[in-house]
C-alpha atoms as an extended CHARMM CRD file, in Angstrom:
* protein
*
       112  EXT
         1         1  UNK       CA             -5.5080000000       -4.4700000000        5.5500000000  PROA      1               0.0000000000
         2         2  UNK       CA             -4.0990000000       -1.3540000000        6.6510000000  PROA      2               0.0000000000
         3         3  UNK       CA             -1.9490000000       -0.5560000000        3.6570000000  PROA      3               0.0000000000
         4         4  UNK       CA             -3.9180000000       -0.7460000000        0.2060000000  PROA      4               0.0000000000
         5         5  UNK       CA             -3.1230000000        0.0370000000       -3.3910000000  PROA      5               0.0000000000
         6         6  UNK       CA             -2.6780000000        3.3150000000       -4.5250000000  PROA      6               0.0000000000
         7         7  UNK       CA             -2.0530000000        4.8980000000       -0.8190000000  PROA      7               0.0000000000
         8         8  UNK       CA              1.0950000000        6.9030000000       -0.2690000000  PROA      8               0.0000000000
         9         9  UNK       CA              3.9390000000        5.5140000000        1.6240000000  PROA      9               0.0000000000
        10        10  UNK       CA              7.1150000000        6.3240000000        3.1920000000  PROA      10              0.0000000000
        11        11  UNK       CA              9.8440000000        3.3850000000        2.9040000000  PROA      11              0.0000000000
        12        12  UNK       CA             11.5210000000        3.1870000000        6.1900000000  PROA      12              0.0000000000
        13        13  UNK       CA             14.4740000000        0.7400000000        5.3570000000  PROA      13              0.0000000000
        14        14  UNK       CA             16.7970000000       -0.2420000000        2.6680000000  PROA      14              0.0000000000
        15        15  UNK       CA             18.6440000000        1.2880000000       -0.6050000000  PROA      15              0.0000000000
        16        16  UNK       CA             15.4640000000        3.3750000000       -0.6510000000  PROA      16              0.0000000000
        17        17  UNK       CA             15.2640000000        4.6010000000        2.6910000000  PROA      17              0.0000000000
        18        18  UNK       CA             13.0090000000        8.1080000000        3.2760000000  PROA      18              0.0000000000
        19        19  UNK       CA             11.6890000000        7.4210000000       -0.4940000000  PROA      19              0.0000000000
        20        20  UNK       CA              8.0960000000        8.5160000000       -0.6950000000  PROA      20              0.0000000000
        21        21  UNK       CA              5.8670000000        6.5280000000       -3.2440000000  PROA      21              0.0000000000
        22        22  UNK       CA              2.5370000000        4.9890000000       -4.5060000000  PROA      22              0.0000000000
        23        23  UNK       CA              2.0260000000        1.6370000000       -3.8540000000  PROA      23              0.0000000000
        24        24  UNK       CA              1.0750000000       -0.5770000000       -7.0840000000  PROA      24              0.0000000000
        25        25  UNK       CA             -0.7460000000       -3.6030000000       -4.8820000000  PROA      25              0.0000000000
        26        26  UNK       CA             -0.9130000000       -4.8390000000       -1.7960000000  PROA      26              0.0000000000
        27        27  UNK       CA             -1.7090000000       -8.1610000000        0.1090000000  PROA      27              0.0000000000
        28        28  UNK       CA             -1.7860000000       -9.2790000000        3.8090000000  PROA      28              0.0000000000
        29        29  UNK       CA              2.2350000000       -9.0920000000        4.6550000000  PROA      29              0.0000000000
        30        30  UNK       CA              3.7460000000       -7.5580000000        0.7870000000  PROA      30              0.0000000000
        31        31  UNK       CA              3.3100000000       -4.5440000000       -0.7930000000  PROA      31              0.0000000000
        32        32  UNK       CA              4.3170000000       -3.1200000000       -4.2250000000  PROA      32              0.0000000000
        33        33  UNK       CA              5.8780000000        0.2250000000       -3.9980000000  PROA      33              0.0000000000
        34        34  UNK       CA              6.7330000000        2.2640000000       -7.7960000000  PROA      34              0.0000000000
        35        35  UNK       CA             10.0430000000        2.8600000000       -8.0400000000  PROA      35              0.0000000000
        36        36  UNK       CA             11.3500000000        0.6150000000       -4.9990000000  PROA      36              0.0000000000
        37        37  UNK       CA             12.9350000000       -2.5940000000       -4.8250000000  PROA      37              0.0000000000
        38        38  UNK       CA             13.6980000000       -2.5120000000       -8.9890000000  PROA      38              0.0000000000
        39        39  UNK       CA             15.5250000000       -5.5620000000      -10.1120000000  PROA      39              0.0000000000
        40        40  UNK       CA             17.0160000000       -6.2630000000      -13.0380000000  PROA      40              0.0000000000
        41        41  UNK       CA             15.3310000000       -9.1100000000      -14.8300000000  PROA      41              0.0000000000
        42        42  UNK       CA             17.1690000000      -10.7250000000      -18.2790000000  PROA      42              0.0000000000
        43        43  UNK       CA             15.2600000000      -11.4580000000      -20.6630000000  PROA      43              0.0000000000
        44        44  UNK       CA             15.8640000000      -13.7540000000      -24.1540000000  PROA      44              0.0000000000
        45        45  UNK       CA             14.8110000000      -12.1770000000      -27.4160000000  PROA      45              0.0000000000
        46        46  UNK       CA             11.2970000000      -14.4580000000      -28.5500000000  PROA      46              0.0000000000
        47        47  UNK       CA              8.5490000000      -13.2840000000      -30.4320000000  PROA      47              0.0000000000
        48        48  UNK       CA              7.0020000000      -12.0270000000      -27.2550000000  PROA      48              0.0000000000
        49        49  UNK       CA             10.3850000000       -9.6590000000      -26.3300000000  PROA      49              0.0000000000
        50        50  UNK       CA             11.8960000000       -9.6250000000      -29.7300000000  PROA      50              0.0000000000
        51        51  UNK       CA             14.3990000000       -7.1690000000      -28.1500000000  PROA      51              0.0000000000
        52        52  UNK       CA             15.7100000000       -9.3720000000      -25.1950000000  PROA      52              0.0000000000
        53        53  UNK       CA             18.1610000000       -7.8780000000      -22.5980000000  PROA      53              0.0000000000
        54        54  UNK       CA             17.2030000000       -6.3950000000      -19.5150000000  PROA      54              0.0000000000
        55        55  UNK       CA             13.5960000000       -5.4430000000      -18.2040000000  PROA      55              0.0000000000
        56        56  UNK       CA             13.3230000000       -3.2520000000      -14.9530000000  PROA      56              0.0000000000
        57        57  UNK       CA             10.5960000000       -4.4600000000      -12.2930000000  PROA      57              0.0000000000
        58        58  UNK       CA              9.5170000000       -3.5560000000       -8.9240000000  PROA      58              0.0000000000
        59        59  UNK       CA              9.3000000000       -6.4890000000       -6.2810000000  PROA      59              0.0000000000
        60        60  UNK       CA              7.5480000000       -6.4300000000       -3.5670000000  PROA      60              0.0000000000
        61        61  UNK       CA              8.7220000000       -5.5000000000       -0.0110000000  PROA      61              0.0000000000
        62        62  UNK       CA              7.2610000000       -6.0490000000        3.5490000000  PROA      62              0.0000000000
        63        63  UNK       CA              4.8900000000       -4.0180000000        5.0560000000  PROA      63              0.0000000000
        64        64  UNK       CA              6.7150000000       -3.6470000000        8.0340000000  PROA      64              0.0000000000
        65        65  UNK       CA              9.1930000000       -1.4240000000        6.0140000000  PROA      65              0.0000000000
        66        66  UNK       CA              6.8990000000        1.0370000000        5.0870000000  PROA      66              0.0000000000
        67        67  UNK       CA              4.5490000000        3.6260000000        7.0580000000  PROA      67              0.0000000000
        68        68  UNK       CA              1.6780000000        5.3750000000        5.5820000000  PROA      68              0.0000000000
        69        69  UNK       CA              1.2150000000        8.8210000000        4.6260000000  PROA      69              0.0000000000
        70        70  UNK       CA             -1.8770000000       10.0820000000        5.9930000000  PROA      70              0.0000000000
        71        71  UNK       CA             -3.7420000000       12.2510000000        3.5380000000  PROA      71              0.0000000000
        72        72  UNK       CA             -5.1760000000       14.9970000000        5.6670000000  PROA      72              0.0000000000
        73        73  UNK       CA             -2.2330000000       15.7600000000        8.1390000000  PROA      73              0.0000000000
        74        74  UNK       CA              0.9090000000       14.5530000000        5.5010000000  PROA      74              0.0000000000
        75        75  UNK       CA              2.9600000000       12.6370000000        8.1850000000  PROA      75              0.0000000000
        76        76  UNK       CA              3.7650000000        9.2570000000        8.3520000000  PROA      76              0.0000000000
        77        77  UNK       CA              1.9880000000        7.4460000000       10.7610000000  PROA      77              0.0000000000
        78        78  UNK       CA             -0.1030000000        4.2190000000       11.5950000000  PROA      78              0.0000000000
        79        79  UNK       CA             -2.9640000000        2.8990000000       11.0230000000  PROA      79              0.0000000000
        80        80  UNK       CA             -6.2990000000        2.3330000000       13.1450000000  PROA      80              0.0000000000
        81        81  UNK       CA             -9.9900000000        0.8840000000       12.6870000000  PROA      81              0.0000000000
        82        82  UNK       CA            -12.7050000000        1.9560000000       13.8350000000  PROA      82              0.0000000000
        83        83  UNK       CA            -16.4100000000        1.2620000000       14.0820000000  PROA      83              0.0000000000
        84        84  UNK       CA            -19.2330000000        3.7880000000       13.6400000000  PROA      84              0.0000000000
        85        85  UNK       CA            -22.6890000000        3.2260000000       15.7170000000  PROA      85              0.0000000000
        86        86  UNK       CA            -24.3150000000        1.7350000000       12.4610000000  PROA      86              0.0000000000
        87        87  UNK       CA            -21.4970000000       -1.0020000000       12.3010000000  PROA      87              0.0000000000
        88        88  UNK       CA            -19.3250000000        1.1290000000        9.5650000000  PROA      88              0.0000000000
        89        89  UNK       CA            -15.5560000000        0.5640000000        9.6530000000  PROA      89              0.0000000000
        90        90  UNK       CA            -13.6700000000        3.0010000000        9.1110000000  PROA      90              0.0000000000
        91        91  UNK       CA             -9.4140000000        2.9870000000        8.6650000000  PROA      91              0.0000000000
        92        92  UNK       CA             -7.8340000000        5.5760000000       10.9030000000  PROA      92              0.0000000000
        93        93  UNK       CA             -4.7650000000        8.2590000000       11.5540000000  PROA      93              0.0000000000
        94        94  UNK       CA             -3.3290000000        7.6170000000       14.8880000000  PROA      94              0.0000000000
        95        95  UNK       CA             -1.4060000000       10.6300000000       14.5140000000  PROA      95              0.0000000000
        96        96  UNK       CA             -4.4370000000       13.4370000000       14.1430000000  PROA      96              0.0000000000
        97        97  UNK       CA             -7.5810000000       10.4310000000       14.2410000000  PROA      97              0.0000000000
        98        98  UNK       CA             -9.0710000000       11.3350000000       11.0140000000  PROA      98              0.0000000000
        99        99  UNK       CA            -10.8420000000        8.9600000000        9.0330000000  PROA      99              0.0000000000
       100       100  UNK       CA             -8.6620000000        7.6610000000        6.0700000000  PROA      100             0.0000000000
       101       101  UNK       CA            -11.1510000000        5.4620000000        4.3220000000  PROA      101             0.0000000000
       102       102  UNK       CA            -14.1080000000        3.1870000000        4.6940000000  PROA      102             0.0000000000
       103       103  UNK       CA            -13.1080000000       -0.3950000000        4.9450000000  PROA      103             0.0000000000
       104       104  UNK       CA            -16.6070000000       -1.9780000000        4.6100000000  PROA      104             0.0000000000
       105       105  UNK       CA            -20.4860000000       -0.6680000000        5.1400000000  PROA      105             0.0000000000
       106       106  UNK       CA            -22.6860000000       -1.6880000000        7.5060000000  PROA      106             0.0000000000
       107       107  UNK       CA            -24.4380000000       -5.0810000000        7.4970000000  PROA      107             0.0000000000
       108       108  UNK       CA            -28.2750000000       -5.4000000000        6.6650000000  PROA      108             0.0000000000
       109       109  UNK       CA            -30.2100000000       -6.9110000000        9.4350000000  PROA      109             0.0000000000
       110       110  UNK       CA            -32.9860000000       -9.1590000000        8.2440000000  PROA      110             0.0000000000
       111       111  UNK       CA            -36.4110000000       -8.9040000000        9.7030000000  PROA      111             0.0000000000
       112       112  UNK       CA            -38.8290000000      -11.4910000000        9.8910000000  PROA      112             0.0000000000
């Protein structure tokens, strides 16, 4: 995945538009930005939400809409993999190439 949970993001379209933020989760095509997308949901008062009314909540938005922010070089920009000799892979700033994060370790080779 090339956008994960806690990374910061720029929102590139929508009410929101140029809103930088932490993203809450993530899966394959949605993400979960704090503070974007909030919706009003009603509520009725029950003895779980003995206030009722409204509750605020973030929905989630696609990830085409948003652009990382790259920690080392603070621009938005995309996102690369790549592989170390050992079989390491790595996610990567196509803006100034510096390793973002590992993405998963090297496999073990069994010997017989």
């Amino acid at each position: 995945m090339r956008i994960n949970k806690d990374d910061q993001v720029l929102v590139l379209i929508g009410i929101n538009n140029g809103k930088k933020s932490r993203v809450i989760s993530a899966n394959k095509e949605k993400v979960t930005v704090e503070g974007v997308n909030v919706v009003h949901k009603h509520v009725r008062r029950s003895r779980r939400n003995p206030q009722g009314g409204r509750l605020s909540m973030e929905m989630p938005i696609s990830v085409s809409n948003v652009k990382l922010i790259c920690p080392f070089c603070s621009q938005p920009t995309r996102v690369g993999f790549r592989f170390d000799k050992d079989g390491t892979k790595y996610r990567v700033c196509k803006k100034c190439k510096a390793d973002i994060n590992i993405v998963s370790r090297a496999k073990k080779k069994i010997t017989k």
